[in-house]
BABA-853879 format. One record per atom (N, C-alpha, C): x, z, y; residue in three letters. Coordinates in steps of 0.2 Angstrom, whole numbers, padded with zeros to 4 digits, always signed. Layout:
% residues N
XZYALA/...
% end
This chain:
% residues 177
+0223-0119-0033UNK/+0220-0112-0033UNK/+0214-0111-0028UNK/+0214-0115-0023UNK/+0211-0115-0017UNK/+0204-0118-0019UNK/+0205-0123-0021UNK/+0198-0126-0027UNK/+0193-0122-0031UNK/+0200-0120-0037UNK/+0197-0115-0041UNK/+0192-0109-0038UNK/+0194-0107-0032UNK/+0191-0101-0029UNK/+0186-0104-0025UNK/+0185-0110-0021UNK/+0180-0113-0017UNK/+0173-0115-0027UNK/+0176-0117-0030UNK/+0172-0117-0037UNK/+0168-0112-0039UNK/+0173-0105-0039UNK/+0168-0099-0042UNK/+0165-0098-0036UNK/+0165-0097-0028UNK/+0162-0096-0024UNK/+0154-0101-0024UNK/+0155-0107-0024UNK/+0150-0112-0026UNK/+0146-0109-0030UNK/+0148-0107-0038UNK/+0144-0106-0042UNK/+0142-0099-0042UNK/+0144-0093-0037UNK/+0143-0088-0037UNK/+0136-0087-0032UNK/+0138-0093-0026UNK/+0131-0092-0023UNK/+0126-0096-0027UNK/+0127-0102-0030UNK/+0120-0106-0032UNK/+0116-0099-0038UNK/+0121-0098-0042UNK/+0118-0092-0048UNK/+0114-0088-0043UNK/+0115-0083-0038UNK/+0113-0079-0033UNK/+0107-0080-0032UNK/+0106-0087-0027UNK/+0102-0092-0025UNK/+0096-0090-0030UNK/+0099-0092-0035UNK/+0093-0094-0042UNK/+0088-0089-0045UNK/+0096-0083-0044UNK/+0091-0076-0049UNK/+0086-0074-0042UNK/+0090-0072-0038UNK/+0087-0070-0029UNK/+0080-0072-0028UNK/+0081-0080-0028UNK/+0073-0085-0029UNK/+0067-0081-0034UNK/+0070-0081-0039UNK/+0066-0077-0045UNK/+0064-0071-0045UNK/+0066-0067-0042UNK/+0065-0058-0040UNK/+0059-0057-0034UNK/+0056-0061-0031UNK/+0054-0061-0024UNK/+0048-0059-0025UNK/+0046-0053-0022UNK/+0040-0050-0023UNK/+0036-0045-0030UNK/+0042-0042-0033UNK/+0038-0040-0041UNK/+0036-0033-0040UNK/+0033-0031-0032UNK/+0032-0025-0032UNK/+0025-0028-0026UNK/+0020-0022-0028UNK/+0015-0026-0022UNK/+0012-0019-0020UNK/+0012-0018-0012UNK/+0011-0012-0010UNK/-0001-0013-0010UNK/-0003-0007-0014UNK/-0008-0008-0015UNK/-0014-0010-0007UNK/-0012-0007-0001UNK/-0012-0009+0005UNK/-0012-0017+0007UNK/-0008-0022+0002UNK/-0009-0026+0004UNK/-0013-0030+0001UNK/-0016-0029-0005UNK/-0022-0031-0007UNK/-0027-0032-0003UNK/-0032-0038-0002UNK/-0036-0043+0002UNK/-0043-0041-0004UNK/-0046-0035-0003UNK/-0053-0034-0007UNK/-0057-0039-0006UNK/-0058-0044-0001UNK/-0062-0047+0001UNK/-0062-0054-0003UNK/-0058-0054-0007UNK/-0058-0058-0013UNK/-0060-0059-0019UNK/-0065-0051-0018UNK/-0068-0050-0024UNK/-0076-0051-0022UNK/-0080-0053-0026UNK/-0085-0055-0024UNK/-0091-0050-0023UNK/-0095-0045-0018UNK/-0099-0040-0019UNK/-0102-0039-0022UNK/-0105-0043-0027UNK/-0109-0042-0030UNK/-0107-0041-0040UNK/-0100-0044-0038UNK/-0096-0044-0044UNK/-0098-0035-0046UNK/-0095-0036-0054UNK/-0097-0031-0058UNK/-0092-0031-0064UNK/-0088-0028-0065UNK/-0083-0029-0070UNK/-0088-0026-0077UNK/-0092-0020-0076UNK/-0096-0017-0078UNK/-0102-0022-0085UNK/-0103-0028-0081UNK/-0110-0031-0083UNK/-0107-0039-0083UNK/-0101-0041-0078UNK/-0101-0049-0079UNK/-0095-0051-0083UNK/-0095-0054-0086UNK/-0088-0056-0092UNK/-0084-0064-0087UNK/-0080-0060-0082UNK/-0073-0067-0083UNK/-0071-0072-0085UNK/-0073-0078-0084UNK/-0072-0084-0088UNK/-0064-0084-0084UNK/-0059-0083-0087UNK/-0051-0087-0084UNK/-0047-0093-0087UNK/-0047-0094-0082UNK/-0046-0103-0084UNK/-0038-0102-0085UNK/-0035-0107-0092UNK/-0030-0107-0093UNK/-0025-0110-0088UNK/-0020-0107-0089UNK/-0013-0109-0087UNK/-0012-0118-0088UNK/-0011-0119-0083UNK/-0007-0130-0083UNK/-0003-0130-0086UNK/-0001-0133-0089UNK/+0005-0135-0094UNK/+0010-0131-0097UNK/+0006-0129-0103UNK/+0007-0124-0108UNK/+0006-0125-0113UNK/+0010-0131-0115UNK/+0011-0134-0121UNK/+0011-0127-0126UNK/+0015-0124-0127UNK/+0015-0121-0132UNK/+0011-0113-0134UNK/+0007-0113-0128UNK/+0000-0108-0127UNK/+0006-0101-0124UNK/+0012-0101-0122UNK/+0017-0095-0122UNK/+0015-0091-0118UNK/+0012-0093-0114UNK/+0013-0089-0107UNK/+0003-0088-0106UNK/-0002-0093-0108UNK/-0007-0092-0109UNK/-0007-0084-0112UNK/-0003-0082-0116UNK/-0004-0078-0121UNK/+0000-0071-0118UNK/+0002-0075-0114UNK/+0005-0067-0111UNK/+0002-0065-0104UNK/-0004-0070-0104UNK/-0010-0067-0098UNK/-0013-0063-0101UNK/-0016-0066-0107UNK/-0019-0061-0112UNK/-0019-0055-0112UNK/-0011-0054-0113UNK/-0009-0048-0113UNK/-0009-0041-0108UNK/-0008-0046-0105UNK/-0007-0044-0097UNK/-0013-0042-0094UNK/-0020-0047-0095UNK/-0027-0046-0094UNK/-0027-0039-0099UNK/-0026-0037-0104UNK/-0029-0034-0108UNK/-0026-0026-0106UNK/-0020-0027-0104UNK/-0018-0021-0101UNK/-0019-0018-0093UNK/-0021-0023-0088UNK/-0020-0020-0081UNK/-0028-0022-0081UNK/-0034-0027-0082UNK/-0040-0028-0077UNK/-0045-0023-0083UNK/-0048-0021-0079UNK/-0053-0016-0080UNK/-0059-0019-0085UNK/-0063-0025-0083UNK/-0068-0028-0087UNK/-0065-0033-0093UNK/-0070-0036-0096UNK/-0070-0040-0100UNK/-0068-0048-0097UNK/-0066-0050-0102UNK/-0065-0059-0100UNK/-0065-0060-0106UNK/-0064-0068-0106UNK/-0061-0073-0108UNK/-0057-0080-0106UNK/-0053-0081-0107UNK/-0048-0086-0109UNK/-0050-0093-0112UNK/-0052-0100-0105UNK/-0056-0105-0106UNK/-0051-0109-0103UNK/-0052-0115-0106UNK/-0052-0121-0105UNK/-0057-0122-0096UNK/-0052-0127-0093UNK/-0057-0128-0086UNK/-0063-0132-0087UNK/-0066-0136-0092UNK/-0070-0140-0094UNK/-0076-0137-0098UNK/-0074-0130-0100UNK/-0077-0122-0102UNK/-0083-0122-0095UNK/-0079-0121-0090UNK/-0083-0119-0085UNK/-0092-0123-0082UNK/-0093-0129-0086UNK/-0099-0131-0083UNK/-0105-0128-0085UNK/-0109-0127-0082UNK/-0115-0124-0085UNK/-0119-0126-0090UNK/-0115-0132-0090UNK/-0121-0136-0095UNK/-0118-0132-0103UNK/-0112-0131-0103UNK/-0110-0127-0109UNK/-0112-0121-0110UNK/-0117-0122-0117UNK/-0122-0118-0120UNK/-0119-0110-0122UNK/-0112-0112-0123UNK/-0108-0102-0126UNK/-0107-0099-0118UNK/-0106-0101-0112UNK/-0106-0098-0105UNK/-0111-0101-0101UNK/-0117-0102-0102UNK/-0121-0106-0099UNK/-0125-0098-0097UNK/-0127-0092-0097UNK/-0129-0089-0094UNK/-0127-0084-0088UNK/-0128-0086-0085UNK/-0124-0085-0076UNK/-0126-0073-0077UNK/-0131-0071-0081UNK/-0130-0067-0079UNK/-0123-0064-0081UNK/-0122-0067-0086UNK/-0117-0064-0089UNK/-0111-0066-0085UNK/-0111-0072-0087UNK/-0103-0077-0086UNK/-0103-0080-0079UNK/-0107-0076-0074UNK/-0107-0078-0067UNK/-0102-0080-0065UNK/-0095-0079-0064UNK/-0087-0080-0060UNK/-0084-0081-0068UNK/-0080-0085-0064UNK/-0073-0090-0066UNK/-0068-0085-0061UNK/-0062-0087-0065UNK/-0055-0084-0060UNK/-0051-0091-0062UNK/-0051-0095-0056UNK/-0045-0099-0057UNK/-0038-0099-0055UNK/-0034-0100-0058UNK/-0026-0101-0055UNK/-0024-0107-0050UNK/-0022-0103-0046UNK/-0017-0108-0042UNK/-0010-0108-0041UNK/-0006-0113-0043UNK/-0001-0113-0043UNK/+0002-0118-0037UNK/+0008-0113-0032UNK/+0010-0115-0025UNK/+0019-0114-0026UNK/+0020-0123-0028UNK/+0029-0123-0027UNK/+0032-0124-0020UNK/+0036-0117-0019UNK/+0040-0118-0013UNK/+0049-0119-0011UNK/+0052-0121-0009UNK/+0058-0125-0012UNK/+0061-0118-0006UNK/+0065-0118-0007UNK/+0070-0113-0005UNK/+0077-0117-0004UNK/+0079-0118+0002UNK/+0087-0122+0001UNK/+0093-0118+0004UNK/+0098-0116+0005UNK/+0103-0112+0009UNK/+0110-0117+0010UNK/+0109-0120+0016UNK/+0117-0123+0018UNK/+0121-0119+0020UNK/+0128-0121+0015UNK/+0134-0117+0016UNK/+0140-0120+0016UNK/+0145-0120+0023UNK/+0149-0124+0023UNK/+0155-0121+0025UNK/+0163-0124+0022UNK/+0166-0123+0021UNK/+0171-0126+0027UNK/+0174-0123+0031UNK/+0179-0127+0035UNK/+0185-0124+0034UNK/+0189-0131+0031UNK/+0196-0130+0028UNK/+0202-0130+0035UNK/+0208-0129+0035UNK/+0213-0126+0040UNK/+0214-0134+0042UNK/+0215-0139+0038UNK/+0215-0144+0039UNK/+0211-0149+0044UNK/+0204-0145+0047UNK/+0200-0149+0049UNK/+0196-0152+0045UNK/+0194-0153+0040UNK/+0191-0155+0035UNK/+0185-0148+0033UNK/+0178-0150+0032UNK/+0174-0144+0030UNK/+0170-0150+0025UNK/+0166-0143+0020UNK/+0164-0146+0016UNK/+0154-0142+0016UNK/+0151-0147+0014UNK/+0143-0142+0016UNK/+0141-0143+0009UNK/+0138-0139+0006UNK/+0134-0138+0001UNK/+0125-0135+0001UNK/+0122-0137-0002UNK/+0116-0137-0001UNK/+0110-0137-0006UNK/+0112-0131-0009UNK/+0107-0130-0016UNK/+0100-0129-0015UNK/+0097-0131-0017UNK/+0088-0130-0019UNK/+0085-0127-0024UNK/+0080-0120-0022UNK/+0077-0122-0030UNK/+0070-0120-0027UNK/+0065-0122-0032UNK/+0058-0123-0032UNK/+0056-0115-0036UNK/+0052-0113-0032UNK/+0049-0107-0036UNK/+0041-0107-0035UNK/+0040-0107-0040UNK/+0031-0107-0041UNK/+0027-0099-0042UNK/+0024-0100-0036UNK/+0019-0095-0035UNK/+0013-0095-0039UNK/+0010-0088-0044UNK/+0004-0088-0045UNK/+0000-0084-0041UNK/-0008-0088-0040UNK/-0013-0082-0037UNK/-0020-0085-0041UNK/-0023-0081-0040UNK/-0032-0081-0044UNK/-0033-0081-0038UNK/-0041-0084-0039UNK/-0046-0084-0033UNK/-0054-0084-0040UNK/-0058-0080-0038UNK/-0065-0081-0041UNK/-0068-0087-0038UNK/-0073-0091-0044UNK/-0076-0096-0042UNK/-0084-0093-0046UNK/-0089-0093-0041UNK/-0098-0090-0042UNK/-0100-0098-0047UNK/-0099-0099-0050UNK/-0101-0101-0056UNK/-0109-0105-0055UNK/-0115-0099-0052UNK/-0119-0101-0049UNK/-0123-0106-0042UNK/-0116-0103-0038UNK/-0117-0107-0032UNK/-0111-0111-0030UNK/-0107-0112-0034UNK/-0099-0114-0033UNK/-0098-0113-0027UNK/-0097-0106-0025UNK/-0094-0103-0020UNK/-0087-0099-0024UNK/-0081-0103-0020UNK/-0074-0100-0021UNK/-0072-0096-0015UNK/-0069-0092-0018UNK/-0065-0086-0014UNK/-0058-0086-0013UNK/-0056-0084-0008UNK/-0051-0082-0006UNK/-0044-0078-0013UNK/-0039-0082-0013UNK/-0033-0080-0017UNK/-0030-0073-0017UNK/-0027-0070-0022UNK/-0028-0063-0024UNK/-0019-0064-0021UNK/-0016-0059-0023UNK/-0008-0057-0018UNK/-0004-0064-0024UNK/+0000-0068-0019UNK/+0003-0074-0024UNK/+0011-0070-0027UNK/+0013-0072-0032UNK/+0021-0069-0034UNK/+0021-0074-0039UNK/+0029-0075-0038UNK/+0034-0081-0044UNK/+0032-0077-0052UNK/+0029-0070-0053UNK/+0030-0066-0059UNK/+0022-0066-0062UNK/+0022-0071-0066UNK/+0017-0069-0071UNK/+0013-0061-0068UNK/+0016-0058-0073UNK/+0015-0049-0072UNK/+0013-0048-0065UNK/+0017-0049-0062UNK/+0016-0046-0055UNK/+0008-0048-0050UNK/+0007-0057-0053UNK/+0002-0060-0051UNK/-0006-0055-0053UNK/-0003-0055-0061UNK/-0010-0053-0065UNK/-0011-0046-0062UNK/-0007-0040-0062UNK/-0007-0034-0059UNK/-0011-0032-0054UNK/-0010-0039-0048UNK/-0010-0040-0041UNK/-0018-0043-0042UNK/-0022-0045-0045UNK/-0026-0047-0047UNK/-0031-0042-0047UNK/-0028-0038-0054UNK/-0031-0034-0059UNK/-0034-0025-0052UNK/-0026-0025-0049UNK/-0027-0018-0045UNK/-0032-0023-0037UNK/-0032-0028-0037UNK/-0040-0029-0030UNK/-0044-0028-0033UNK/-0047-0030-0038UNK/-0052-0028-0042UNK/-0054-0021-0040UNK/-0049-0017-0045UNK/-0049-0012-0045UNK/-0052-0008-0038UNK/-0049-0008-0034UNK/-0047-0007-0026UNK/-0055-0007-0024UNK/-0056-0014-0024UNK/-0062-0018-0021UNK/-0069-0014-0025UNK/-0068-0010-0033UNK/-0074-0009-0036UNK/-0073-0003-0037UNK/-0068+0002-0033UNK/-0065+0010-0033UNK/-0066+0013-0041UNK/-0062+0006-0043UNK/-0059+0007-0051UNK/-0052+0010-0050UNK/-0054+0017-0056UNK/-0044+0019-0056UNK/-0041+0017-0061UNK/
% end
């Protein structure tokens, strides 16, 4: 009995652990948005967003739900490139006035562990030690022209939450409502 219940306890915290990990940050107070990320002379108006795909996206799923995401929160125009898209030598975005800025992704895994130990009446105790990995996304602009990179936009484990956090510095930074 004492097992059984030291078992759903185990498994009551690693589930926890897991969802917990996953929830961390899907709200972002517009205050904390870092404008200085956006570039001055940027223009949502005039310059078309080259966004560089997502890494290892075998089956385009989640590319496609930036799209979405692009097409509902950021204010200007983009497109959806390939990182080898970006050089200038490539004649479809080869004109800077237009395709001036790249927005690239960063992706930042942080492991999160929680030791929990059990000391039995016997003297005996038992320690457990579950981990999980949770991966941050953040954009930064890259000037196309000068390859000068900026500074990363607010990081979250949430797609949505990332692209939002993106979409509203922008926003913020160009006194778009």
């Amino acid at each position: 009995m004492k097992n059984n219940l030291l078992s759903i306890t185990v498994i009551g915290l690693v589930c926890g652990l897991a969802l917990g990990s996953c929830a961390i940050n899907r709200t972002i107070k517009n205050k904390a948005l870092d404008t200085s990320i956006v570039p001055v002379d940027f223009d949502p108006n005039k310059h078309v967003i080259l966004v560089v795909k997502m890494p290892r996206d075998r089956k385009g799923k989640i590319n496609r739900q930036m799209n979405d995401l692009l097409t509902k929160y950021y204010p200007g125009k983009y497109e959806i490139v390939e990182s080898n898209d970006l050089a200038l030598t490539n004649s479809k975005y080869a004109d800077t006035s237009v395709y001036k800025y790249a927005v690239l992704n960063t992706l930042t895994g942080v492991t999160h562990t929680t030791n929990t130990t059990t000391n039995y009446g016997s003297g005996n105790s038992h320690t457990l030690s579950p981990s999980a990995t949770t991966t941050y996304i953040a954009y930064r602009f890259l000037d196309r022209s000068s390859n000068t990179a900026y500074g990363t936009s607010y990081p979250s484990a949430w797609l949505k939450t990332s692209v939002q956090a993106f979409a509203n510095t922008v926003k913020k930074a160009k006194s778009i409502q």
